[in-house]
KOLMILO-21557 format. One record per residue (C-alpha): residue in three letters; x, y, z. Coordinates in steps of 0.2 Angstrom, whole numbers, padded with zeros to 4 digits, always signed. Example, Ala and Ser with C-alpha at 12.3 -4.5 7.8 and 13.67 -1.06 7.14 Angstrom:
BEGIN
ALA+0062-0022+0039;SER+0068-0005+0036;
END
This chain:
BEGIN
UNK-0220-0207-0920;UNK-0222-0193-0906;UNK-0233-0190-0893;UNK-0240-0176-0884;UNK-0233-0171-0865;UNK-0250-0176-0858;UNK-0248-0194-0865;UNK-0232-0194-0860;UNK-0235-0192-0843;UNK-0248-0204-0841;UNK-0236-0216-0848;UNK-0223-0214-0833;UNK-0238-0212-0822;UNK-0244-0230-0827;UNK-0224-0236-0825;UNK-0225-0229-0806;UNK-0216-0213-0812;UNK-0223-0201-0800;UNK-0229-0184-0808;UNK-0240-0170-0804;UNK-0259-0173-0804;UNK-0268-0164-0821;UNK-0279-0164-0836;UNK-0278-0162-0855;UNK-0293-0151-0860;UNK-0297-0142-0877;UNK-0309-0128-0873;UNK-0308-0113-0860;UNK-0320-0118-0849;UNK-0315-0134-0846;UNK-0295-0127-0842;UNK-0305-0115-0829;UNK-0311-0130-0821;UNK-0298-0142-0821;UNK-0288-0125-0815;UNK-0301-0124-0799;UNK-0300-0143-0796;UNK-0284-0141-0792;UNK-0283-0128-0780;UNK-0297-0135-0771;UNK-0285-0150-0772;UNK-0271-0143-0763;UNK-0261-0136-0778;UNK-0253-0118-0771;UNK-0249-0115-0791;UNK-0256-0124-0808;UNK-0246-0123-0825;UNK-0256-0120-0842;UNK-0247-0128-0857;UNK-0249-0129-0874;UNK-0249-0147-0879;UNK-0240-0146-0899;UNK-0226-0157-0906;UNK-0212-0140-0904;UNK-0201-0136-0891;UNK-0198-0115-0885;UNK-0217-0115-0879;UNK-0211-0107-0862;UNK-0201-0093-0872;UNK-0216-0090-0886;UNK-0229-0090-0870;UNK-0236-0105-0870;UNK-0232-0111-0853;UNK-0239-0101-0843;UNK-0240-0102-0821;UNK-0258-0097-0815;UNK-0263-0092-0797;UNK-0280-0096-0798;UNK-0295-0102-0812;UNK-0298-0085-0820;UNK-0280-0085-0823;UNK-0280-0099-0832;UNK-0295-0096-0840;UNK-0287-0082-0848;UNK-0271-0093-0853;UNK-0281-0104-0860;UNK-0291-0092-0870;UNK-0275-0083-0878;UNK-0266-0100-0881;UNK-0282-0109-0892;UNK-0287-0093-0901;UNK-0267-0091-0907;UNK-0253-0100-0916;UNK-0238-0104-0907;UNK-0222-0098-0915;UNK-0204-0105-0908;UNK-0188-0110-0917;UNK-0195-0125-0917;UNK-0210-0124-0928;UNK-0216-0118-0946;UNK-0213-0099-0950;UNK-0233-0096-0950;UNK-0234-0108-0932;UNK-0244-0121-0926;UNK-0263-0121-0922;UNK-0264-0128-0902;UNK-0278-0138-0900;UNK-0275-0145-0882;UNK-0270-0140-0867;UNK-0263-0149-0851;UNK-0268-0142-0835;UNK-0256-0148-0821;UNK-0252-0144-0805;UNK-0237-0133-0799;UNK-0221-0139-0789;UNK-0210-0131-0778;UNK-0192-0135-0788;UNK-0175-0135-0777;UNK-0165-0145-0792;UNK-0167-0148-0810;UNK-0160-0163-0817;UNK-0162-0170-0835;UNK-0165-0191-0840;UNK-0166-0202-0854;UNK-0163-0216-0862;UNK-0160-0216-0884;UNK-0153-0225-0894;UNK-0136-0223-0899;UNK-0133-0226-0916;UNK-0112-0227-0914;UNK-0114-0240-0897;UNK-0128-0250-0906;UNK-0137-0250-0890;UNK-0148-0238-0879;UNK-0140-0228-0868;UNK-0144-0218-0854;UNK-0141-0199-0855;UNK-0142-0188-0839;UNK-0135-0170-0833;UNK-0137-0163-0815;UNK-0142-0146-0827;UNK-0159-0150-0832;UNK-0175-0137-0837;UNK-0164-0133-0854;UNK-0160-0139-0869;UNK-0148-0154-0867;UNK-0139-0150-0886;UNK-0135-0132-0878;UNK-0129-0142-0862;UNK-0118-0153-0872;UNK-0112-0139-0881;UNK-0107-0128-0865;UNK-0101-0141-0856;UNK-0098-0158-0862;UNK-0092-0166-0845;UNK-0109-0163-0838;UNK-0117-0175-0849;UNK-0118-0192-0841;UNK-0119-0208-0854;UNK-0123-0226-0845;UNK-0126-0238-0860;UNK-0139-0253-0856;UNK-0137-0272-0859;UNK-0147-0275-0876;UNK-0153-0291-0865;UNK-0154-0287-0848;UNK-0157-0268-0850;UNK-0154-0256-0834;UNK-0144-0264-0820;UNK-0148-0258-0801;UNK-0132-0254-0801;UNK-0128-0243-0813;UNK-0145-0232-0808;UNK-0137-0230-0794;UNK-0120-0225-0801;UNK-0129-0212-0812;UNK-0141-0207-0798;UNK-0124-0200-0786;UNK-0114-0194-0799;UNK-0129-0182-0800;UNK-0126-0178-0782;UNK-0143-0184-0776;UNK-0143-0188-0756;UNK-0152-0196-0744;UNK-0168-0205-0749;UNK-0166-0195-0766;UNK-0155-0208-0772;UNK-0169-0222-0767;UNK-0182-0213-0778;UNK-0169-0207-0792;UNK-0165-0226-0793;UNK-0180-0232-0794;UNK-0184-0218-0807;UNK-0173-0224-0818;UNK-0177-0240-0818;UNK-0194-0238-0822;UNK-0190-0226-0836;UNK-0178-0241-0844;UNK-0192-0254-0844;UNK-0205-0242-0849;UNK-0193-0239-0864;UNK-0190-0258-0869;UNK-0210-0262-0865;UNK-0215-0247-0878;UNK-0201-0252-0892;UNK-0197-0231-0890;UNK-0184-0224-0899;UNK-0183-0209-0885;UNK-0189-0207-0867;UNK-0185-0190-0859;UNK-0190-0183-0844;UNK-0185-0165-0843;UNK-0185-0158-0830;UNK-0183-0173-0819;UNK-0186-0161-0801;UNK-0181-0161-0782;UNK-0194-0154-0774;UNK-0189-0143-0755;UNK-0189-0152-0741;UNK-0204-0153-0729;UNK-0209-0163-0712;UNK-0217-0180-0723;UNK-0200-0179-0733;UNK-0186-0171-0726;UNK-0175-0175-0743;UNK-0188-0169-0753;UNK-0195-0178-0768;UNK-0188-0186-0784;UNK-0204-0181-0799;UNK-0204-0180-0817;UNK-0214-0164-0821;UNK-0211-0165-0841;UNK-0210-0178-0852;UNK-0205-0183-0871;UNK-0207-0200-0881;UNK-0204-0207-0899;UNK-0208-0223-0905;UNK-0203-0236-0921;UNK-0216-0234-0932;UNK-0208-0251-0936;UNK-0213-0257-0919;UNK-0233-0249-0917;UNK-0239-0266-0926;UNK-0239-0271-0910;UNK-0239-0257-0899;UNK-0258-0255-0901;UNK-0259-0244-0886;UNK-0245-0230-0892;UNK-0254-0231-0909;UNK-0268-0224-0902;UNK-0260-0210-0896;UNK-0255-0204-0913;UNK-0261-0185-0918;UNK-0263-0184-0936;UNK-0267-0166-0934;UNK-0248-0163-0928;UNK-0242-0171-0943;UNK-0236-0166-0962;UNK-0255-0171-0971;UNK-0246-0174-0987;UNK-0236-0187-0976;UNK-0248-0196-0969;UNK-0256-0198-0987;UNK-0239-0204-0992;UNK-0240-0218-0976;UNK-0256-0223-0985;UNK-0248-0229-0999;UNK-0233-0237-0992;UNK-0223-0222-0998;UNK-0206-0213-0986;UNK-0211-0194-0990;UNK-0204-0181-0977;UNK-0206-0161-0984;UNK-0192-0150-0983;UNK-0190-0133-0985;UNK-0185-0131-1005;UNK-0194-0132-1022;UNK-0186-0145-1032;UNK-0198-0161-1030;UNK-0191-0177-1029;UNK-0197-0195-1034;UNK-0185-0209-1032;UNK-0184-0226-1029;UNK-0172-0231-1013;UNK-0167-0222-1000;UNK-0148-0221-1004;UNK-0152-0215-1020;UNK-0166-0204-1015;UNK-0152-0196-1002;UNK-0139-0193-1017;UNK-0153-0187-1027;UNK-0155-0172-1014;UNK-0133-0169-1012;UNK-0134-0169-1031;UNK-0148-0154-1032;UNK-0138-0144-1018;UNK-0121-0147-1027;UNK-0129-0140-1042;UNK-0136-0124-1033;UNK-0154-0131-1030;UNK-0165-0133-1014;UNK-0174-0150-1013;UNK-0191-0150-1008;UNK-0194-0168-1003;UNK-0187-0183-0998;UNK-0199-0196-1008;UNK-0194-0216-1008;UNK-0207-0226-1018;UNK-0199-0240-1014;UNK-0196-0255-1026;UNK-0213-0263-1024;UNK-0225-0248-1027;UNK-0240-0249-1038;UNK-0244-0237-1053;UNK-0257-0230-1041;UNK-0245-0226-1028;UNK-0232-0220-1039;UNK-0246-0207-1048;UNK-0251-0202-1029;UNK-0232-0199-1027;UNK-0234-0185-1039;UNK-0250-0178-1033;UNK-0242-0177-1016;UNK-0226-0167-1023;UNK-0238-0158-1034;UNK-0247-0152-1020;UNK-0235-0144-1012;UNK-0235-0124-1017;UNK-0215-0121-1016;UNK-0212-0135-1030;UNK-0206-0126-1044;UNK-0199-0141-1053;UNK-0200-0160-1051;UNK-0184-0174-1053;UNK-0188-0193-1057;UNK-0171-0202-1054;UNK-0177-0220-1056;UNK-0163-0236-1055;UNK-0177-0249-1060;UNK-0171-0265-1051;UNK-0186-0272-1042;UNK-0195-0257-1049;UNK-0199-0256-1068;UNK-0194-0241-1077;UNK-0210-0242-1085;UNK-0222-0245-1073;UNK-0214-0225-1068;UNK-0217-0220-1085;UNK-0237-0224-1085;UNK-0240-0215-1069;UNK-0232-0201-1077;UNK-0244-0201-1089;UNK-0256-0203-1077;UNK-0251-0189-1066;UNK-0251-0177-1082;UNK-0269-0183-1086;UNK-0274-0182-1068;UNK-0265-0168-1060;UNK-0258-0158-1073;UNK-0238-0153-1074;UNK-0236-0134-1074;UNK-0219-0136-1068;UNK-0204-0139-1075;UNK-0202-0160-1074;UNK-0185-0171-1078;UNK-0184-0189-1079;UNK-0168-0200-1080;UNK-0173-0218-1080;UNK-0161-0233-1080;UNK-0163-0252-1077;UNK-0177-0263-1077;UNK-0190-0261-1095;UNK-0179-0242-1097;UNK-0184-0245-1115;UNK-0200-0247-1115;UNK-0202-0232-1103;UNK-0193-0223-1111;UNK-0206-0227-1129;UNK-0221-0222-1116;UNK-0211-0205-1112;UNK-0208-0203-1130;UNK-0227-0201-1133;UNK-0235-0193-1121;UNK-0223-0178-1125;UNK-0236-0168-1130;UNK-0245-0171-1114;UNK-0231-0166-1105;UNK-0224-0152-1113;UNK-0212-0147-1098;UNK-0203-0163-1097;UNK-0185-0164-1102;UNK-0175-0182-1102;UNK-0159-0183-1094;UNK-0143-0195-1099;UNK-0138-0197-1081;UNK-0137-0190-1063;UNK-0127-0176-1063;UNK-0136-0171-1082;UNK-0155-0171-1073;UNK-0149-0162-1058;UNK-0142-0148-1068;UNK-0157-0149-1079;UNK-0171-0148-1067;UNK-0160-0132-1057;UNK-0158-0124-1073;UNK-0176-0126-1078;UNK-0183-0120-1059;UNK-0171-0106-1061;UNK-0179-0100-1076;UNK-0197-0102-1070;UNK-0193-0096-1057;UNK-0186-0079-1066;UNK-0200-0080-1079;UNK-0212-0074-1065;UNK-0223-0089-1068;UNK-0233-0097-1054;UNK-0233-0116-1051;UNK-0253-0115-1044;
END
């Protein structure tokens, strides 16, 4: 699960991570005034920023430095009444629906600071570069040796002195190293208290120096989180934090019914029981020329309800031209998949392409249930294996494809 800038700040501001004051609004007016708040305040500059779950919002104006509340005003005003495009999102872009207002700091270094899992160590590791404000991948890319990896204890987490290891190799001086330190710290204990799965600051600043701090000041301007979903159970305050309205509806429909569905860009559906298989499945349809359209786990415990709103989800998707079953019944029963495929004919209709290879568990009697509802489901095709449905259901989408017929 991910969460917005605005929430991620107020998470390290809660840990004693310092940040710049400012707001999340949602309408003009209300950025206007935040905007006015604080320059009275103090603030010599305030930052307008789309709050969606995509990175590139500077480069697709979305971040935007104001010098006063009818500045902002305005960059509020173009940001909620457009979508945001970036490499990052959808072709056709993202609606943004908030927007933190924040103060503005004067920045004499950029660093960047995380802590993630890593997979390969089997433990979380913290990640930090002295070339922070960018993308840490390009970083990496560019210039590997800039990359700083300090992997935690998985009991006793973050040790005092590896923050301080970390904090000089990224040259900090003076009091710097105090507040880096301590920074870091705070980030590793926010990590394990949230059960995250990434905490990033970026940039993590330096501010210039001035009379009350003559090294200048150690603050975290931008911030990104994920969480377990495993873990929200009992993370009652990160669950509510969740944005549904930054998420894949058809997914969040899925979660509802204990089904692993995440869309992808193709239009061969795919149903599946187990997530090895369900990943074959999609190397199969690629090998074969195809572009799978879905990744759709029903898991081995899934009702005939759920398995019939598996279909209605993949159904609903307009870029499915064609839809693949590849059932292994172990746990599942091969004909428990073969009455909600009747049902989803009945209640959602195929007007695509559909091929079914069942093995395991009751394939016989499934395979009797197919056997008559043939007429109801005149675009289903069997397959004798694997390899036989996935060169069946490309063939088939290839065809439909070139018939000129529409799958809505």
């Amino acid at each position: 699960m991910r969460i917005h800038e605005y929430q991620a700040r107020q998470l390290l501001a809660d840990a004693g991570i310092p940040v710049p004051p400012g707001r999340m609004v949602q309408s003009v007016d209300d950025a206007a005034a935040e905007a006015k708040a604080l320059f009275d305040g103090g603030a010599r500059i305030v930052v307008v920023k789309a709050q969606v779950h995509a990175g590139g919002r500077g480069k697709a104006g979305f971040v935007k430095v104001v010098n006063g509340a009818p500045e902002a005003r305005e960059a509020a005003k173009f940001m909620l009444s457009n979508r945001m495009i970036s490499p990052q999102t959808p072709a056709e872009g993202l609606d943004v629906r908030r927007l933190l207002v924040a103060a503005g700091v004067d920045i004499a270094k950029e660093h960047y600071l995380a802590i993630a899992m890593d997979r390969a160590a089997r433990t979380a590791t913290l990640i930090a570069s002295a070339e922070g404000g960018v993308e840490i991948e390009a970083v990496a890319a560019r210039n590997p040796e800039a990359i700083i990896r300090e992997r935690l204890h998985p009991l006793l987490g973050l040790q005092p002195f590896q923050a301080r290891k970390v904090a000089f190799a990224l040259g900090f001086k003076g009091r710097q190293i105090g507040q880096a330190t301590a920074i870091m710290l705070k980030l590793a204990q926010l990590f394990r208290d949230s059960d995250a799965s990434l905490a990033e600051i970026n940039p993590l600043v330096v501010t210039p120096p001035t009379e009350e701090n003559p090294d200048g000041q150690v603050i975290a301007i931008d911030a990104k989180f994920s969480f377990d979903d495993n873990a929200l159970f009992r993370q009652k305050k990160v669950a509510e934090m969740f944005d549904p309205t930054e998420e894949n509806p058809a997914e969040i429909q899925a979660n509802k019914f204990g089904l692993s569905y995440v869309a992808l860009d193709g239009n061969i559906g795919c149903l599946v029981n187990g997530a090895g298989l369900a990943m074959s499945t999609m190397d199969i349809i690629k090998l074969h020329g195809g572009e799978p359209a879905n990744f759709l786990d029903v898991g081995g415990g899934a009702t005939e309800e759920a398995v019939t709103e598996a279909f209605r989800i993949i159904l609903s998707d307009a870029r499915v031209e064609g839809v693949l079953v590849n059932i292994f019944g172990g746990i599942m029963q091969c004909d428990r998949i073969a009455r909600a495929i009747v049902a989803a004919a009945k209640e959602v209709g195929f007007t695509v392409p559909l091929v079914v290879r069942l093995e395991g568990t009751n394939v016989a009697e499934a395979r009797r249930i197919l056997d008559d509802a043939r007429r109801e489901i005149p675009t289903m095709q069997s397959a004798t294996d694997l390899a036989d449905a996935a060169e069946r259901v490309c063939a088939a989408v290839a065809g439909f494809a070139g018939s000129g017929a529409s799958s809505r």
